[in-house]
C-alpha positions in Angstrom: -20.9 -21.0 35.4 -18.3 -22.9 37.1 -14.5 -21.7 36.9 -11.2 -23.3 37.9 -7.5 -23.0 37.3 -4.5 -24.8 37.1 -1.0 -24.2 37.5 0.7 -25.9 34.5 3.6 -25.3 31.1 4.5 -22.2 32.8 1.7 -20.3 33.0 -1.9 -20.2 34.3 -4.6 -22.5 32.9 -8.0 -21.3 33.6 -11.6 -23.1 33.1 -14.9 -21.9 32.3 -17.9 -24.0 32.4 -21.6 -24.5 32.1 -22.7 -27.6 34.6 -25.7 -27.7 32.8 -26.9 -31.2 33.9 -24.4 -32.1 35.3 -23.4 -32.9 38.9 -20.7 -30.8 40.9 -18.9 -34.1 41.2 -19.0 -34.9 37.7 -18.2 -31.7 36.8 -15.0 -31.7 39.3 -14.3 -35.1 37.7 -13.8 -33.3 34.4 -11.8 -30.8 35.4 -9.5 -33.2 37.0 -8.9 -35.2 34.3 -8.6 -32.3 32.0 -5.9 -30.6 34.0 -4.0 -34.7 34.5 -3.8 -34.3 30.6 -2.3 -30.7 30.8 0.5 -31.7 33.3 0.8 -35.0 30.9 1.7 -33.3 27.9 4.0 -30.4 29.9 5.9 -33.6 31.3 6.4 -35.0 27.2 7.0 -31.8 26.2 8.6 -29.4 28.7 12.4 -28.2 27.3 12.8 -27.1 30.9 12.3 -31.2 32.1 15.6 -33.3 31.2 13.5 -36.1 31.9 11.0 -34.9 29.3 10.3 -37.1 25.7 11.0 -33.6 23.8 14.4 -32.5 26.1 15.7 -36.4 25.5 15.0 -35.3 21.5 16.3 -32.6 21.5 19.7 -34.0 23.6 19.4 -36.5 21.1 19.0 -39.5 23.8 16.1 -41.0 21.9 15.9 -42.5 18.9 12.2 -42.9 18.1 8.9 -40.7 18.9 5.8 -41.3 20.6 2.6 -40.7 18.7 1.7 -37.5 20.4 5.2 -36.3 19.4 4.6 -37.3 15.9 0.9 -35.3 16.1 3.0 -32.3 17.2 5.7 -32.6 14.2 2.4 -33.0 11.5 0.7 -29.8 13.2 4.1 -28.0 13.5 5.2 -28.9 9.8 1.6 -27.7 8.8 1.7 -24.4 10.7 5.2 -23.7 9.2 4.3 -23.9 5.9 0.9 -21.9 6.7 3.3 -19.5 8.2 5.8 -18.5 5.5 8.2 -20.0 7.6 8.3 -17.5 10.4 6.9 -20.2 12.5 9.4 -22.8 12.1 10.0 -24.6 15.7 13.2 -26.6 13.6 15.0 -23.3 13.7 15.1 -22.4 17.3 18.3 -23.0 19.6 18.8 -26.5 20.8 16.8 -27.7 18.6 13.3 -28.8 17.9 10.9 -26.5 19.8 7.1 -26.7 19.2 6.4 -24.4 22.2 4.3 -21.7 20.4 2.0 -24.2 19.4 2.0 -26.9 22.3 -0.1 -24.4 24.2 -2.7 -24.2 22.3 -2.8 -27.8 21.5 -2.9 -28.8 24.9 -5.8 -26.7 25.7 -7.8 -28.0 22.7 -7.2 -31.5 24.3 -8.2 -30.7 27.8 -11.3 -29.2 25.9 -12.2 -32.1 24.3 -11.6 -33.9 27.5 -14.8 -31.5 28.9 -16.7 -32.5 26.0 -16.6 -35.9 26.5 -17.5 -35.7 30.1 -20.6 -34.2 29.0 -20.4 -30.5 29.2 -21.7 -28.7 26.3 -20.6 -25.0 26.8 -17.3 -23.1 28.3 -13.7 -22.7 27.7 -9.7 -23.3 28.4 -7.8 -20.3 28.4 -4.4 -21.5 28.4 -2.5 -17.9 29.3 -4.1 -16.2 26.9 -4.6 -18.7 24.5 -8.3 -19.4 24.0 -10.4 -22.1 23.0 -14.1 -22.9 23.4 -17.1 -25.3 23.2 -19.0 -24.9 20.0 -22.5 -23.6 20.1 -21.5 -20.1 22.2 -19.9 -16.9 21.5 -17.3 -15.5 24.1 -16.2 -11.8 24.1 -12.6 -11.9 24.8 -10.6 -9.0 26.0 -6.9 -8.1 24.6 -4.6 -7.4 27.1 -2.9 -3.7 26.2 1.0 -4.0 25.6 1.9 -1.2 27.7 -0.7 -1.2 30.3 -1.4 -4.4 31.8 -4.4 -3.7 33.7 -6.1 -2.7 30.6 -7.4 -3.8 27.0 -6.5 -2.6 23.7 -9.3 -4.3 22.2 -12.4 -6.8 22.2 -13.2 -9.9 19.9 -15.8 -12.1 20.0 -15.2 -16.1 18.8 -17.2 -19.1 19.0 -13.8 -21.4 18.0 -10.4 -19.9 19.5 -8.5 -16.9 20.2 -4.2 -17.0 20.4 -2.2 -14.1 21.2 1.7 -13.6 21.0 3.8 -10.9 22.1 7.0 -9.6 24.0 4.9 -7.2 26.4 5.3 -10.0 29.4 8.1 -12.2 28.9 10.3 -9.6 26.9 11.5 -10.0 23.6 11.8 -13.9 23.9 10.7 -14.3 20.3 13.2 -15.1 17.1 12.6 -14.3 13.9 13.4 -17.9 11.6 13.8 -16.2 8.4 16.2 -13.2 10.5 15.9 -10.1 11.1 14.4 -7.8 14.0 10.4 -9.1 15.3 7.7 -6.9 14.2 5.0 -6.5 16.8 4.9 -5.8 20.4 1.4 -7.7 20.5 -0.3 -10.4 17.6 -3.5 -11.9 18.2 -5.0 -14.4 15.8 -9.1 -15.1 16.0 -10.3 -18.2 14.2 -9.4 -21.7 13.4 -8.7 -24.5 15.7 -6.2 -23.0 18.1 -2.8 -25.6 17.9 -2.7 -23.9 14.4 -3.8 -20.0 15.6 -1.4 -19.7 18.2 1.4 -20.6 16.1 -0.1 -18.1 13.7 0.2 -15.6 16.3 3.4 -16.4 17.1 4.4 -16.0 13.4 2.8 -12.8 13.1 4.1 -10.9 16.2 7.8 -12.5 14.4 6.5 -11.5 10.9 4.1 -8.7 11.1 2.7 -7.7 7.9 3.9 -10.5 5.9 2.4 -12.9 7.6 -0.7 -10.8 8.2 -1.6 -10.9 4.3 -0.9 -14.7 4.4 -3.6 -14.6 7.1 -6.0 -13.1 4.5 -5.6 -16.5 2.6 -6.5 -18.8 5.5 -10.2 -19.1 5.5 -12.1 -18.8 9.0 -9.0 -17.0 10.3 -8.3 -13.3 10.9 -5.8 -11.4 13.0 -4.7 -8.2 14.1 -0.8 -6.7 15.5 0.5 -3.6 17.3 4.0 -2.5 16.5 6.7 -1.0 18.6 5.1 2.6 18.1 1.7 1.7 18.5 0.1 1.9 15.2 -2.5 -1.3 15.2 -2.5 -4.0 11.7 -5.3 -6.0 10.6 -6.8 -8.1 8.2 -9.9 -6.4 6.2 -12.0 -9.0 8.0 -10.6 -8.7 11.3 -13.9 -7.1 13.1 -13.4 -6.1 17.5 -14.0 -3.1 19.6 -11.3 -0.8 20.5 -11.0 -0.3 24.0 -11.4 3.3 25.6 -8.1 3.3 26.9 -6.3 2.6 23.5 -5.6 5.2 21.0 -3.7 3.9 17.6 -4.4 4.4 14.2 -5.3 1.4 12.6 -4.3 0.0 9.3 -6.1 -2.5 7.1 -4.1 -5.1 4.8 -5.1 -5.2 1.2 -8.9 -7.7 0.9 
């Protein structure tokens, strides 16, 4: 296996893959282009760039929207209404701001972009958000809320995995519908990932009202932690608790 990694949108993009075949230059070639369409869509969609399509939106500079912009409306209209509404990027201030989903979208794109350039098995972990080549399963460790050199659990996918929290960042979430966010840590297993880590995003806001919407979405479960440590999850939601995690666990209604 080959790995890489890629400063980009504010975090750390990291690579995964099987050369198979395929030569180290093509490989390198790959990963080039994959991480040149990462730093494409951070420069569209940064609210941090003035320069940036979505900031020139958002200022209201700009009148009419690229395609991409218009993919990222459609997947963010979809995910609110998926949602409940507790992912709803029209609510945030200053305006129209798809950044819980944009992650994951852009690494599903720079996977693709491996795909095409011939590699058949690895993955883009976009901080934490998780996608990977069909045909493999991956185990993927949870970071703990409290302790960050340590899990609070273990899933395995062979699609995506998004998690959503206020452990790193603090509490930069906001709650659309109002009110106070309900988890400290929301992870959301299944799915193409644009649409999970939005989910993810919801359901840290949301907690267990968006974890029995979950239970509706088919191909997609998910799991949350609260402020006093008791762990959520959907009845299908399936991981291994890590050693160093001790919560009692509660499972929403099949």
């Amino acid at each position: 296996m080959i790995s890489a990694s890629e400063a980009v949108m504010g975090t750390v993009v990291s690579f995964l893959v099987d050369p198979d075949s395929l030569t180290s230059e093509q490989v390198a070639g790959a990963l080039r282009e994959a991480c040149a369409e990462l730093h494409r869509i951070d420069d569209r969609f940064s609210t941090w760039k003035p320069e940036s399509e979505l900031s020139r939106l958002r200022a209201r500079e700009i009148d009419h929207t690229s395609t991409l912009m218009d993919q990222v409306y459609e997947l963010s209209a979809h995910a609110c209404q998926l949602s409940g509404g507790f992912f709803d990027p029209w609510k945030m201030p200053g305006g129209f701001d798809p950044t819980g989903l944009v992650k994951g979208w852009a690494a599903e794109r720079a996977l693709s972009i491996l795909s095409d350039s011939g590699i058949c098995a690895g993955l883009v972990n976009a901080g934490g958000d998780i996608c990977v080549l069909p045909g493999e399963t991956y185990r993927v460790g949870i970071r703990h809320p409290w302790e960050p050199d340590a899990l609070c659990a273990v899933v395995s996918t062979t699609t995506c995995v998004a998690t959503s929290g206020v452990y790193e960042r603090g509490n930069h979430l906001i709650n659309p519908l109002g009110g106070d966010v309900a988890a400290i840590s929301a992870t959301v297993v299944g799915g193409r990932l644009a649409i999970s880590d939005a989910l993810a995003t919801a359901l840290a806001v949301g907690g267990k009202e968006v974890l029995y919407l979950l239970e509706t979405i088919e191909g997609v479960e998910g799991f949350f932690i609260d402020f006093d440590g008791a762990m959520f999850k959907t009845s299908g939601m399936i991981f291994s608790a890590a050693d160093s995690f001790d919560a009692r666990v509660e499972v929403t209604a099949g």
